[in-house]
C-alpha angles and dihedrals in degrees: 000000000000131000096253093044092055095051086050091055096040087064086047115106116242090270108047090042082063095052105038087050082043079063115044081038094060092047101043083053090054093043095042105007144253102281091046119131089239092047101057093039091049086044080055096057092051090048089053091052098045083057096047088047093059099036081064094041092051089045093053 
């Protein structure tokens, strides 16, 4: 991900940020493949920010 990509992400809202990381996760897997580098640590992130969104869900 580039700079400016990240500091694009980091201004997106929880949700968006999962989907927007779903999605470049799902394309990087089918343009490198699922067991890529890029793609798991990209499949990590997502996993870090579905935690965090229901960590806040259950909070609220």
């Amino acid at each position: 991900m580039s700079v400016k990509e990240n500091i694009y992400v980091n201004c997106l809202p929880l949700k968006e940020k999962i989907e927007h990381f779903r999605n470049l996760m799902i394309r990087t897997g089918m343009e490198e493949g699922f067991s890529n580098p890029k793609t798991i640590e990209l499949s990590q992130n997502l996993d870090n920010l579905l935690i965090e969104y229901f960590i806040v869900k259950k909070k609220s």
